[in-house]
C-alpha positions in Angstrom: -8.0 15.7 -33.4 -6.9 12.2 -33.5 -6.0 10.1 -30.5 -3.1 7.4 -30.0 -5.4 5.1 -28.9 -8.7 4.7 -27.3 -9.7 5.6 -23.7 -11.5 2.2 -23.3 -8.0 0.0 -23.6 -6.6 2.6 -20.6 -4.9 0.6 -18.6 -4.9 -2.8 -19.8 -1.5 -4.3 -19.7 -1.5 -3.1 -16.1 -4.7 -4.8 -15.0 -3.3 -8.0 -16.5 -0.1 -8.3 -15.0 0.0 -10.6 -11.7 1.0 -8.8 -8.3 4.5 -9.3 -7.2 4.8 -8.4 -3.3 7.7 -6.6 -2.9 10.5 -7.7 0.1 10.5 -6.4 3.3 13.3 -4.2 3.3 15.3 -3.4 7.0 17.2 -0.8 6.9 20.5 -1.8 9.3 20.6 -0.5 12.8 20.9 3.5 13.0 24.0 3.6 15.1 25.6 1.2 12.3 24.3 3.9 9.2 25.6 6.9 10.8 29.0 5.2 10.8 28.7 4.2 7.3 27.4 7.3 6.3 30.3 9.4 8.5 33.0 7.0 6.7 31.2 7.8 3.6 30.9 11.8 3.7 34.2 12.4 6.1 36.9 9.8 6.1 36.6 8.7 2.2 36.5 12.4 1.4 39.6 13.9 3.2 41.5 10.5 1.3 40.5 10.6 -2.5 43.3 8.3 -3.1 42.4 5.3 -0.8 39.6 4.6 -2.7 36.3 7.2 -3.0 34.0 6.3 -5.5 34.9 4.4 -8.1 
């Protein structure tokens, strides 16, 4: 059976391309994500008329 492609060119384009370091990421303060995540789940929800997702 035929293959797409042989097993010595596995993994080329990767091996070529130059490493980009990511950016730290910081998540905000917890105290400040469980208000944003209560005004999210609770207060948005019981008003779907003052915005929700859009």
């Amino acid at each position: 059976m035929p293959t797409h492609g042989s097993l010595t060119k596995a993994g080329k384009v990767r091996s070529q391309t130059p490493k980009i370091e990511g950016r730290p990421r910081r998540s905000p303060i917890p105290r400040r994500r469980n208000w944003a995540n209560y005004q999210k789940r609770f207060l948005m929800a019981a008003q779907p008329e003052r915005g929700g997702r859009r």
